[in-house]
Gaussian input, Z-matrix of N, CA and C with variables (Angstrom, degrees):
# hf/3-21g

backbone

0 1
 N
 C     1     B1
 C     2     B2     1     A1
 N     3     B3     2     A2     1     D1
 C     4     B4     3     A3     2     D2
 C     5     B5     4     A4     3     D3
 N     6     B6     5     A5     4     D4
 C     7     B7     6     A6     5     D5
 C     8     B8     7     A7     6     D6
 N     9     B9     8     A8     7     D7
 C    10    B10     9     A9     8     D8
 C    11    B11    10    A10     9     D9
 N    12    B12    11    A11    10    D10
 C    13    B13    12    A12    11    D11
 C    14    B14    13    A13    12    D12
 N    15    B15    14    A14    13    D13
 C    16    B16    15    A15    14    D14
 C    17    B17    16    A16    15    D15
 N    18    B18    17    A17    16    D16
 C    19    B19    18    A18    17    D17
 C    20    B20    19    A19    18    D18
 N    21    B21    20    A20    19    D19
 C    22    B22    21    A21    20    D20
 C    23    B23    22    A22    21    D21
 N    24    B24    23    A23    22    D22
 C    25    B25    24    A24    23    D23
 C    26    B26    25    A25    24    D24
 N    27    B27    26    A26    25    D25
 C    28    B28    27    A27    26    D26
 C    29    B29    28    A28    27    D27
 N    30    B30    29    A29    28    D28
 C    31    B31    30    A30    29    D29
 C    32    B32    31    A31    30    D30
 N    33    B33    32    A32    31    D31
 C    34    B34    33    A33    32    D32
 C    35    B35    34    A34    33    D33
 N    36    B36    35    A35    34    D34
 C    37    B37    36    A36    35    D35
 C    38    B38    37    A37    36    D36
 N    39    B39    38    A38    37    D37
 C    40    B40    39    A39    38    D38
 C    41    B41    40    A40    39    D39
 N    42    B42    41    A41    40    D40
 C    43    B43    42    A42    41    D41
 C    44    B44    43    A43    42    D42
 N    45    B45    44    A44    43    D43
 C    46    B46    45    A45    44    D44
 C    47    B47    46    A46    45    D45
 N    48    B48    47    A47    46    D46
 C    49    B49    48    A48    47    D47
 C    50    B50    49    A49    48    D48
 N    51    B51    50    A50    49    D49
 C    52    B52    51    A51    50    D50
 C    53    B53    52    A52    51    D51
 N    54    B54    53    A53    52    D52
 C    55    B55    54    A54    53    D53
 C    56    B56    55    A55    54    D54
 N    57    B57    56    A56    55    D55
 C    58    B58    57    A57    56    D56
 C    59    B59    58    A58    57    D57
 N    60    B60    59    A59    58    D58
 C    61    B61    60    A60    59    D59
 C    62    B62    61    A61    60    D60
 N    63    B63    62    A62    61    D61
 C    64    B64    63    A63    62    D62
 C    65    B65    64    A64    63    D63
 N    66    B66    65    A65    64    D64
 C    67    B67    66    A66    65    D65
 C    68    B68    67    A67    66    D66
 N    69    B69    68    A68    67    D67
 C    70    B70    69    A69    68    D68
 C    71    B71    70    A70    69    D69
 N    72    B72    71    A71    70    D70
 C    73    B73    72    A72    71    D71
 C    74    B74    73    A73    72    D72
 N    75    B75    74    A74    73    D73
 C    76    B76    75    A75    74    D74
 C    77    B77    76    A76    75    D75
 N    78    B78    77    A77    76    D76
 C    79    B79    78    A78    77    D77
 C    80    B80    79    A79    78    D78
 N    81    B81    80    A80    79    D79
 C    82    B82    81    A81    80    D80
 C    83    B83    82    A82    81    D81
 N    84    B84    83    A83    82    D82
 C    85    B85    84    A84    83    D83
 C    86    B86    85    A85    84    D84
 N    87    B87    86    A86    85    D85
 C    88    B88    87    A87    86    D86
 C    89    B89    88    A88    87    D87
 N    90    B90    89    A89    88    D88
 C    91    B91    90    A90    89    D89
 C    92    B92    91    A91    90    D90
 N    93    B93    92    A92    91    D91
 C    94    B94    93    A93    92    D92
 C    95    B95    94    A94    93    D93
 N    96    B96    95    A95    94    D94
 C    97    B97    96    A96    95    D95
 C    98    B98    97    A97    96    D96
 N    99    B99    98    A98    97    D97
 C   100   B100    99    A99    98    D98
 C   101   B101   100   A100    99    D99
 N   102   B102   101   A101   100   D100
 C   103   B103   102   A102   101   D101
 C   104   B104   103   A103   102   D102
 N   105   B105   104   A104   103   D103
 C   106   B106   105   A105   104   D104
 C   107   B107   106   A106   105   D105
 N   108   B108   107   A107   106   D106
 C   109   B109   108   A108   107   D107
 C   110   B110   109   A109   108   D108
 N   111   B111   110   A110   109   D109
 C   112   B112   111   A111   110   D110
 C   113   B113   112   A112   111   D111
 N   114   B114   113   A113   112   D112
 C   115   B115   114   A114   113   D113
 C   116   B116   115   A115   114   D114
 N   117   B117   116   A116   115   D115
 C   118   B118   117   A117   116   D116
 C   119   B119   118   A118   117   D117
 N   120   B120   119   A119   118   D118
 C   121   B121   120   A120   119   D119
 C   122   B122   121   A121   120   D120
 N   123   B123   122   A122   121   D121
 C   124   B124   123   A123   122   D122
 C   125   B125   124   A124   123   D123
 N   126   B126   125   A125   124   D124
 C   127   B127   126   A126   125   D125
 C   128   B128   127   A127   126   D126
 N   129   B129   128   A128   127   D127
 C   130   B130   129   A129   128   D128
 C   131   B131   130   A130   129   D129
 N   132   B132   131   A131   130   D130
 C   133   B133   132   A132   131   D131
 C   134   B134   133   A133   132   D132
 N   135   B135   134   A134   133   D133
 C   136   B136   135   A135   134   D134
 C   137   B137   136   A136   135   D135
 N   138   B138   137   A137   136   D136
 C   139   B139   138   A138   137   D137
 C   140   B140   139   A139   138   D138
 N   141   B141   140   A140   139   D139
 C   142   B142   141   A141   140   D140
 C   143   B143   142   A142   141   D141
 N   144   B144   143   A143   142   D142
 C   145   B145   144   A144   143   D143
 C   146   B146   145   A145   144   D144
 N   147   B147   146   A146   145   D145
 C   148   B148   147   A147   146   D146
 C   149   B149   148   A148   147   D147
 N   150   B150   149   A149   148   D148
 C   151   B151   150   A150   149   D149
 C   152   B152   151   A151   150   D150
 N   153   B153   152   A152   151   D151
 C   154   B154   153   A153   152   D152
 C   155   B155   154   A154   153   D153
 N   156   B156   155   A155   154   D154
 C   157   B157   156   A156   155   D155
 C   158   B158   157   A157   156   D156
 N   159   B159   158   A158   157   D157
 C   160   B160   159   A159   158   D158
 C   161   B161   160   A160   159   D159
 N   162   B162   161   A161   160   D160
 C   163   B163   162   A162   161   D161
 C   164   B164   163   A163   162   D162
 N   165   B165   164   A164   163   D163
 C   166   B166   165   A165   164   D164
 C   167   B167   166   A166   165   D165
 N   168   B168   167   A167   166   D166
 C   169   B169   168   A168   167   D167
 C   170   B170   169   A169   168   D168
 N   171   B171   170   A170   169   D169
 C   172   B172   171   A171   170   D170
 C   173   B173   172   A172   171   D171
 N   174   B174   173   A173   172   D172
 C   175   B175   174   A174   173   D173
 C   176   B176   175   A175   174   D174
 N   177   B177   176   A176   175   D175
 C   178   B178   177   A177   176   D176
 C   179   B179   178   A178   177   D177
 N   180   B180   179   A179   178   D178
 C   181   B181   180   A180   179   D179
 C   182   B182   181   A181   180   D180
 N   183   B183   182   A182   181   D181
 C   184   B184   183   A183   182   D182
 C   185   B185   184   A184   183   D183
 N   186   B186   185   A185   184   D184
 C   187   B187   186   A186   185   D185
 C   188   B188   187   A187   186   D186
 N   189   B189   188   A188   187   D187
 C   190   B190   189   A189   188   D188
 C   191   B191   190   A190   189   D189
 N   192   B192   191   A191   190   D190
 C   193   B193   192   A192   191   D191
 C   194   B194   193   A193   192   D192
 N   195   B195   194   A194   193   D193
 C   196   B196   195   A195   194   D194
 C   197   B197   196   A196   195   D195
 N   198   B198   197   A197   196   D196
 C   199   B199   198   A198   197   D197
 C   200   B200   199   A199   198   D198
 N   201   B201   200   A200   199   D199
 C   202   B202   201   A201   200   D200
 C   203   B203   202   A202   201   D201
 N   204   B204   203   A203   202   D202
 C   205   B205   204   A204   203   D203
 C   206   B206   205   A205   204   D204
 N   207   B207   206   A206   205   D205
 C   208   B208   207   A207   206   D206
 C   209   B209   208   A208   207   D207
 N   210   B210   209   A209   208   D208
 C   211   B211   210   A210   209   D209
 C   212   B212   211   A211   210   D210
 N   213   B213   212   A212   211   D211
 C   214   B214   213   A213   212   D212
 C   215   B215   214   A214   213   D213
 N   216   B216   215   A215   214   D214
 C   217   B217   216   A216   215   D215
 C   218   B218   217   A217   216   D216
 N   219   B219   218   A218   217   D217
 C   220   B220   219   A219   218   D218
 C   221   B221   220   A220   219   D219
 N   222   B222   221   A221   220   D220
 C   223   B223   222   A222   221   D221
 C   224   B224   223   A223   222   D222
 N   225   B225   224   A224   223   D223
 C   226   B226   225   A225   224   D224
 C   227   B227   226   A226   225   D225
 N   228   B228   227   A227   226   D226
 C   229   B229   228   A228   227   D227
 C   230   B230   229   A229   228   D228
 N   231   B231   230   A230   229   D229
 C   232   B232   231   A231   230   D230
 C   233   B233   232   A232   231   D231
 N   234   B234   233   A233   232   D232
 C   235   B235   234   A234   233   D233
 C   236   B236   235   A235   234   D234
 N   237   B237   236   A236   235   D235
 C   238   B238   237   A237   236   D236
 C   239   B239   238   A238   237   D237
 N   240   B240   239   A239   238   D238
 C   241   B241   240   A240   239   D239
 C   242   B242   241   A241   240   D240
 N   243   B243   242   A242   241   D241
 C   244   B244   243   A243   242   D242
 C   245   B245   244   A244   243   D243
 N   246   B246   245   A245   244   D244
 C   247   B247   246   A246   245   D245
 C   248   B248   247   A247   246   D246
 N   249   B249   248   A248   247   D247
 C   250   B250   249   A249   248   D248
 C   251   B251   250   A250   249   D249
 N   252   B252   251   A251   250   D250
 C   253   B253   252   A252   251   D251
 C   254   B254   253   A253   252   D252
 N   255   B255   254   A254   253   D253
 C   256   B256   255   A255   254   D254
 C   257   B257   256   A256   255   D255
 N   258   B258   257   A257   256   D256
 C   259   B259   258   A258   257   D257
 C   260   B260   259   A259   258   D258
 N   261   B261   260   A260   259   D259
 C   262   B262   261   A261   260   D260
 C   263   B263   262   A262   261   D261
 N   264   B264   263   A263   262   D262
 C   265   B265   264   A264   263   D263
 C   266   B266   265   A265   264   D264
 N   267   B267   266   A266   265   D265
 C   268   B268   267   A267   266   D266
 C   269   B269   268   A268   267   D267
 N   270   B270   269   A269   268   D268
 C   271   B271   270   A270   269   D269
 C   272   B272   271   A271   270   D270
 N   273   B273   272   A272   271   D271
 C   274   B274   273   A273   272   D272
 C   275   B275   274   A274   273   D273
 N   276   B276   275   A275   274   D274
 C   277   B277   276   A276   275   D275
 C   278   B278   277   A277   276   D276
 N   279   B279   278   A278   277   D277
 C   280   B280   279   A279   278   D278
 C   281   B281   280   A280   279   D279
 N   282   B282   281   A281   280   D280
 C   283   B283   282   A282   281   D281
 C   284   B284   283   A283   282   D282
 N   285   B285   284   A284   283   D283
 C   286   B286   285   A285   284   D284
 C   287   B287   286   A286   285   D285
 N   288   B288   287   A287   286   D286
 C   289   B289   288   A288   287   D287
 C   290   B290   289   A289   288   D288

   B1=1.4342
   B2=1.5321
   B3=1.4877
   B4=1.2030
   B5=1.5268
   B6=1.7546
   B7=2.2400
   B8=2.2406
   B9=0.7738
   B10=1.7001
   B11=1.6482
   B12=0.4662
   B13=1.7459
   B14=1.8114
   B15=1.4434
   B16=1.1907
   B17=1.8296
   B18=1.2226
   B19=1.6148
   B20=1.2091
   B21=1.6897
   B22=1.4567
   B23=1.9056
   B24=1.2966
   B25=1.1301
   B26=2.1856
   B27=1.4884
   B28=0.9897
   B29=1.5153
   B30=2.0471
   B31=1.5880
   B32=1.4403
   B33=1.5030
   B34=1.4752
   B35=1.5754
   B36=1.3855
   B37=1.6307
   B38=1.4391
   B39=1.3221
   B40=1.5512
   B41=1.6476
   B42=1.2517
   B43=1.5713
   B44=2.0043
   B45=1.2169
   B46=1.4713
   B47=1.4355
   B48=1.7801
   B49=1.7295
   B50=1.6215
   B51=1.7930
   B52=1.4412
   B53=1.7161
   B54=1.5105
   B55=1.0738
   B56=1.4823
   B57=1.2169
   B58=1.0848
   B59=1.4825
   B60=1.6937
   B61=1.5694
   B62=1.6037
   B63=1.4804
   B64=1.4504
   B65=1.5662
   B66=1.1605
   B67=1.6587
   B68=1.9834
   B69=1.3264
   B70=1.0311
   B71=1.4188
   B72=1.1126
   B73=1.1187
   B74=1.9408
   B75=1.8053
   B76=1.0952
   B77=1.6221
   B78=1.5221
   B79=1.2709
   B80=1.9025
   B81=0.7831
   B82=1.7380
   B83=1.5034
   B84=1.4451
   B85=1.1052
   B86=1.8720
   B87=1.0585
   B88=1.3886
   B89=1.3200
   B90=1.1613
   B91=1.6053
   B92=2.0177
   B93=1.6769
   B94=1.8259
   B95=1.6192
   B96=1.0675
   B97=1.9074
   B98=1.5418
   B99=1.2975
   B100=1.5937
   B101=1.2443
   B102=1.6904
   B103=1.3082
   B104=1.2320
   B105=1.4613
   B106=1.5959
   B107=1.9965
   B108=1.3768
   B109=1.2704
   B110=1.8406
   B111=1.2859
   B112=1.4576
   B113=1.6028
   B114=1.6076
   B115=1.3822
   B116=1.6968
   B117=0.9825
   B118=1.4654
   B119=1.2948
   B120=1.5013
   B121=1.2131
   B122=1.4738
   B123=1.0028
   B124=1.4172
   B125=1.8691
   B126=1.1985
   B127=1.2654
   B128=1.4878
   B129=1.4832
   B130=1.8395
   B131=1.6031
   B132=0.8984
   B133=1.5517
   B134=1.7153
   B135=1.3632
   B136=1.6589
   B137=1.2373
   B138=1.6616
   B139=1.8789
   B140=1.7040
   B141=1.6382
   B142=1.6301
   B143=1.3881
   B144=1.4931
   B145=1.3545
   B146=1.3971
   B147=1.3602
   B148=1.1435
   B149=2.0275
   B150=1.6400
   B151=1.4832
   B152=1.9225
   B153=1.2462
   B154=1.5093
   B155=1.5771
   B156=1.5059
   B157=1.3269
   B158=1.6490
   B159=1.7632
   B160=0.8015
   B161=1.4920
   B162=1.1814
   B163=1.6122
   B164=1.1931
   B165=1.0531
   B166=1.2316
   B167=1.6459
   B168=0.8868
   B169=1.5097
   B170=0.8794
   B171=1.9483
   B172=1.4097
   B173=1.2539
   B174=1.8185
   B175=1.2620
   B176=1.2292
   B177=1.9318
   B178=1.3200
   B179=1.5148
   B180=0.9456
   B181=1.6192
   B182=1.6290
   B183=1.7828
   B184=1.4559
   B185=1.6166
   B186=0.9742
   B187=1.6613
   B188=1.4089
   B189=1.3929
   B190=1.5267
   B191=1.5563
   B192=1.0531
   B193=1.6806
   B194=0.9494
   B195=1.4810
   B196=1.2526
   B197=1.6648
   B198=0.9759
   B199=1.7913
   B200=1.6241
   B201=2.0725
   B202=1.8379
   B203=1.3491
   B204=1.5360
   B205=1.2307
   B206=1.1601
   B207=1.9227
   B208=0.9908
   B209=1.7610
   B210=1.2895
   B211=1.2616
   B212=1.9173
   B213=1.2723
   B214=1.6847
   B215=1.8594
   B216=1.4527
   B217=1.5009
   B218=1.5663
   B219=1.1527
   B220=1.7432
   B221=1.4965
   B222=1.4369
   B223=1.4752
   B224=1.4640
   B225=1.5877
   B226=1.6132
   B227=1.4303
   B228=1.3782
   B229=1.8765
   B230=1.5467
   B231=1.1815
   B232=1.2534
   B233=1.5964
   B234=1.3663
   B235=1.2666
   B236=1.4014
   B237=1.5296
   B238=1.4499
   B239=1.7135
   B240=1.3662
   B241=1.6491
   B242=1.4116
   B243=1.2332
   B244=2.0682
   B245=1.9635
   B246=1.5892
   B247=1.5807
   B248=0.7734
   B249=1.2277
   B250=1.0088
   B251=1.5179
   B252=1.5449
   B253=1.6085
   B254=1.3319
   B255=0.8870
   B256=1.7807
   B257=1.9059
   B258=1.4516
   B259=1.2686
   B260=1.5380
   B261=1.4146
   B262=1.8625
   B263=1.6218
   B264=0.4791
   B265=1.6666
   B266=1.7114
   B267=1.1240
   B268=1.6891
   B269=2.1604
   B270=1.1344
   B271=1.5184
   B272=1.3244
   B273=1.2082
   B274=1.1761
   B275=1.6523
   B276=1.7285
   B277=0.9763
   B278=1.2690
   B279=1.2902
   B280=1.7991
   B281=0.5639
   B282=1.5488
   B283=1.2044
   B284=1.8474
   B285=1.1973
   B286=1.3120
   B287=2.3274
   B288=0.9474
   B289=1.5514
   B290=1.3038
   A1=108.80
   A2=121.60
   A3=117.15
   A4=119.60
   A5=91.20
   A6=107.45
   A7=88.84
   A8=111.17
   A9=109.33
   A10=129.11
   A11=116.72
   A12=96.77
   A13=81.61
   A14=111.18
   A15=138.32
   A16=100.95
   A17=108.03
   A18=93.21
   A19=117.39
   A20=99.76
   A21=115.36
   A22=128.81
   A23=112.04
   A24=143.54
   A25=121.53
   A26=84.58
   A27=85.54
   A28=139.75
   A29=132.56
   A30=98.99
   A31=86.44
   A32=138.59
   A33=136.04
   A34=124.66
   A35=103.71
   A36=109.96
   A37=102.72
   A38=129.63
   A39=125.44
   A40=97.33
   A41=121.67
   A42=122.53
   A43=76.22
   A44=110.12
   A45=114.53
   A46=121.96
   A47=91.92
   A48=96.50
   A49=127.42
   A50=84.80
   A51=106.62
   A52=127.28
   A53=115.41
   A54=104.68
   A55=150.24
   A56=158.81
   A57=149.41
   A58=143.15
   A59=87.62
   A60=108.00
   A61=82.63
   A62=132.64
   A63=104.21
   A64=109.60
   A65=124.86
   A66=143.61
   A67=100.15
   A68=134.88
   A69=116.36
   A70=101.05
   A71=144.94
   A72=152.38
   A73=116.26
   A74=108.17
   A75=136.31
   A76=94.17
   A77=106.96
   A78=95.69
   A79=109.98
   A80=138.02
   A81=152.05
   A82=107.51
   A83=112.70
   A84=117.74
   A85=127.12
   A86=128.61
   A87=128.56
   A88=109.43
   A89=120.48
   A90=92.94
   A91=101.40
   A92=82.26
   A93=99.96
   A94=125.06
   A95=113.65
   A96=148.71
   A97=82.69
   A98=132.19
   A99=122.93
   A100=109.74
   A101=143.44
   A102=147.47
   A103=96.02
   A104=93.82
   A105=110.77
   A106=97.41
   A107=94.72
   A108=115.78
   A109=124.70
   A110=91.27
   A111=90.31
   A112=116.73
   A113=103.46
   A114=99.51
   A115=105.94
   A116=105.43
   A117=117.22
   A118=137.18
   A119=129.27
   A120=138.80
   A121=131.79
   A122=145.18
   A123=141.91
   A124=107.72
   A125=112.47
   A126=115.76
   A127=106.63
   A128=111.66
   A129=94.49
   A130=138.69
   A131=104.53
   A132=126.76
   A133=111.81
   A134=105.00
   A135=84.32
   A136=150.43
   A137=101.32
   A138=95.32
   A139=91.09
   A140=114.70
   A141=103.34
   A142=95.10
   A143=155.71
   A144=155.39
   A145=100.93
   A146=97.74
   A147=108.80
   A148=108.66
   A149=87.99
   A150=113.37
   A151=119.71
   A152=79.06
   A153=89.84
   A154=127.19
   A155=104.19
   A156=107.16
   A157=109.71
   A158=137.18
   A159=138.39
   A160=132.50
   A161=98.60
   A162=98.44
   A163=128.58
   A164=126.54
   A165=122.08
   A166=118.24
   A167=131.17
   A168=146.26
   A169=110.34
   A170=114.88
   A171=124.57
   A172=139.94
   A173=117.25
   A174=132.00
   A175=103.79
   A176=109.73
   A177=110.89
   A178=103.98
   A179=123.92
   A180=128.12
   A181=128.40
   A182=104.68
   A183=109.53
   A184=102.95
   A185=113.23
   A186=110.64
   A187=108.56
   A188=118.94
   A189=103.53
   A190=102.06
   A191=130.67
   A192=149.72
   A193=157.66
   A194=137.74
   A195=130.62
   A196=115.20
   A197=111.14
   A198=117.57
   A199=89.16
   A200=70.65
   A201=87.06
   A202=125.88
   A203=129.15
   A204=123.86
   A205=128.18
   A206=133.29
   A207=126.68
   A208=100.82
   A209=105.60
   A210=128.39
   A211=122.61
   A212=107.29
   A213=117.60
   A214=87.89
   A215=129.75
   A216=125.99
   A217=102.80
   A218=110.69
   A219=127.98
   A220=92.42
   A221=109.44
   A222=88.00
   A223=134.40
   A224=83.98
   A225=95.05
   A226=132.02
   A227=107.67
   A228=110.89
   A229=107.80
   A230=118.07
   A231=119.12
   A232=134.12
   A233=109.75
   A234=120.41
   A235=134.81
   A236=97.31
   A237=112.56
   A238=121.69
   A239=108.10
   A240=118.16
   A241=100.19
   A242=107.47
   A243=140.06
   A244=97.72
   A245=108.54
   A246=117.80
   A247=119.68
   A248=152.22
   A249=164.37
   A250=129.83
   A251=127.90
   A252=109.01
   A253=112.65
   A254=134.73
   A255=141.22
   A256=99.34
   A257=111.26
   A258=114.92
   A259=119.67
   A260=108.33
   A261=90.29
   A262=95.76
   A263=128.18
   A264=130.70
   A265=104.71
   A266=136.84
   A267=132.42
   A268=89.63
   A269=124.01
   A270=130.45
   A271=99.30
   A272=145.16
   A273=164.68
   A274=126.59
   A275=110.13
   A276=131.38
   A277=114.89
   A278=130.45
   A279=127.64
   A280=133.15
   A281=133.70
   A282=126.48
   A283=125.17
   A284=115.54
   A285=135.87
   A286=83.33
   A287=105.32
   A288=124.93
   A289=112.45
   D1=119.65
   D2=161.89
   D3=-98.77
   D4=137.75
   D5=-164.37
   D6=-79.75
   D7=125.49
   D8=131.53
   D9=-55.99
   D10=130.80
   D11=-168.69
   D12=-118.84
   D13=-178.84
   D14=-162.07
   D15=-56.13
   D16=151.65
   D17=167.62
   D18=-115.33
   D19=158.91
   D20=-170.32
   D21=91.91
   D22=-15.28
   D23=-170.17
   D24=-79.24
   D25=-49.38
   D26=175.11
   D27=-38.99
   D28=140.25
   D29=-160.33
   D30=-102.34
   D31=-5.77
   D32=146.66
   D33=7.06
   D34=97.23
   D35=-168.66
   D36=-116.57
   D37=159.45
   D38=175.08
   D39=-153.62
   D40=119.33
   D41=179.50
   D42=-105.37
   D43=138.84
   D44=162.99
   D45=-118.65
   D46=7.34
   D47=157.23
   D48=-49.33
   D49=-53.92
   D50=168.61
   D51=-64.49
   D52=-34.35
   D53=161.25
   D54=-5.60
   D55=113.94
   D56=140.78
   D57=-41.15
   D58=-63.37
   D59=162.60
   D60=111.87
   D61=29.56
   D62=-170.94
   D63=-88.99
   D64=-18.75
   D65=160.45
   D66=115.29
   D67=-3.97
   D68=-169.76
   D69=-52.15
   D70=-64.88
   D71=-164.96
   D72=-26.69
   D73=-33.58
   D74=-167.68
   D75=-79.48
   D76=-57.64
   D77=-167.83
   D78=-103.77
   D79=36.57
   D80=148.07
   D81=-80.49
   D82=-58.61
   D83=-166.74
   D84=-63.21
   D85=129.17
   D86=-160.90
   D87=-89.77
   D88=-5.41
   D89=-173.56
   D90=-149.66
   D91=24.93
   D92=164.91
   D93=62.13
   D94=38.15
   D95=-157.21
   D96=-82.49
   D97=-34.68
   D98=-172.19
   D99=-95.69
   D100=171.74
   D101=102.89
   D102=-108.30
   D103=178.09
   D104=171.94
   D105=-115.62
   D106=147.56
   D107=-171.05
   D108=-153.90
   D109=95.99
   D110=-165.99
   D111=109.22
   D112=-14.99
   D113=-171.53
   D114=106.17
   D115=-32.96
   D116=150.70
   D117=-91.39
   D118=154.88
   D119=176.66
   D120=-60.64
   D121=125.89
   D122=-160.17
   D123=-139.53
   D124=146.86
   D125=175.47
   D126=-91.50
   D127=116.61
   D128=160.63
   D129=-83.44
   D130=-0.70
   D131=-156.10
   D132=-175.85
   D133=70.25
   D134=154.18
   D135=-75.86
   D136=14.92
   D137=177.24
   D138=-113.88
   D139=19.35
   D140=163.52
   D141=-76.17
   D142=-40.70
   D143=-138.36
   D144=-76.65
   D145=135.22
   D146=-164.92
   D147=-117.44
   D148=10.84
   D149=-172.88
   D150=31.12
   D151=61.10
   D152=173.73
   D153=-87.13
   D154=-14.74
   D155=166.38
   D156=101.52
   D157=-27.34
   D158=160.29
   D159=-22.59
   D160=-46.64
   D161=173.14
   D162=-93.13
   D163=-17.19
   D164=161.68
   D165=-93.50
   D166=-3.40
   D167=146.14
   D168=-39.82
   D169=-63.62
   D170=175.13
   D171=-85.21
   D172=6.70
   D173=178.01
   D174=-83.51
   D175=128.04
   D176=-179.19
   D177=-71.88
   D178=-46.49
   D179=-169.32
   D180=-74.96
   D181=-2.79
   D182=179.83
   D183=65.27
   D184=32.67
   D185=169.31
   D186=-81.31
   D187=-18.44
   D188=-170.62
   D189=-127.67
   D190=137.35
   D191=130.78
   D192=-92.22
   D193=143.06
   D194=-138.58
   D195=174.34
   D196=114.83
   D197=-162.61
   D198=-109.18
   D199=106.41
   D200=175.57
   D201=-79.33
   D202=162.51
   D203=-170.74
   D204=41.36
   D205=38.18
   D206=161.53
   D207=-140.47
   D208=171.82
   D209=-179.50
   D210=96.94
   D211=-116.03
   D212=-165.06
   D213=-110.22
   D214=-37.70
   D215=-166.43
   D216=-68.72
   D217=-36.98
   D218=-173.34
   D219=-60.40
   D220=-54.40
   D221=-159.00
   D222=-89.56
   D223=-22.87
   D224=153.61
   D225=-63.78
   D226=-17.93
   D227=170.71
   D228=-88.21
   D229=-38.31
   D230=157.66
   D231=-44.12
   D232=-43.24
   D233=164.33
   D234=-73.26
   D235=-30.55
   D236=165.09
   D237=-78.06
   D238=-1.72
   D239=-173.86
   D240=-101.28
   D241=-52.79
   D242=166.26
   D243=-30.56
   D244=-61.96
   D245=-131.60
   D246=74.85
   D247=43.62
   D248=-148.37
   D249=-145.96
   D250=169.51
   D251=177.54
   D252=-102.14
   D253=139.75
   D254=-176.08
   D255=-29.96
   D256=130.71
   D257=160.53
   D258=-133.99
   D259=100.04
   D260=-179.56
   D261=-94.60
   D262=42.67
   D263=167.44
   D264=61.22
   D265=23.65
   D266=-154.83
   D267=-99.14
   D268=-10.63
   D269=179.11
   D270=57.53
   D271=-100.65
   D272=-111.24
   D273=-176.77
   D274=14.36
   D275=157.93
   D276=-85.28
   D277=101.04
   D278=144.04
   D279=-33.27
   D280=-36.19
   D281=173.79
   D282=-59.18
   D283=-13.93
   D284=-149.34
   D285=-102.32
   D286=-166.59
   D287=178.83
   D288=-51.03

């Protein structure tokens, strides 16, 4: 099952200056956040990311970033593992998820 998680949130970065185009990024990734386009890498969906850190782990060139296990994706997988309702800990800050 792939989650949508919240939108807009994601910390999922892609400079495709840096790019290669070699596709690891395509196939690490679980829930298919890349194509390639142009020969380069492209995001299709950044609120599919589930910021697990895979792809940029596996980018030879550091083209992509992404701060795993934190924010609004964490807590919604968390909550959904829990039963539970999404908690990123932000209380009563808006600014947060």
């Amino acid at each position: 099952m792939i989650l949508k998680y919240l939108r807009g949130v994601a910390t999922l970065k892609l400079d495709s200056a840096k790019c290669i185009g070699c596709g690891l990024c395509l196939n690490v990734c679980p829930h298919a956040v890349f194509k390639l386009e142009s020969r380069k890498a492209a995001i299709t969906d950044a609120d599919l990311c589930m910021e697990c850190g895979a792809c940029a782990l596996n980018c030879p060139t550091a083209a992509i970033s992404v701060k795993k296990g934190v924010g609004c994706a964490q807590a919604v997988r968390m909550g959904f593992l829990k039963g539970t309702e999404p908690d990123c800990g932000c209380g009563d800050d808006s600014s947060c998820c």
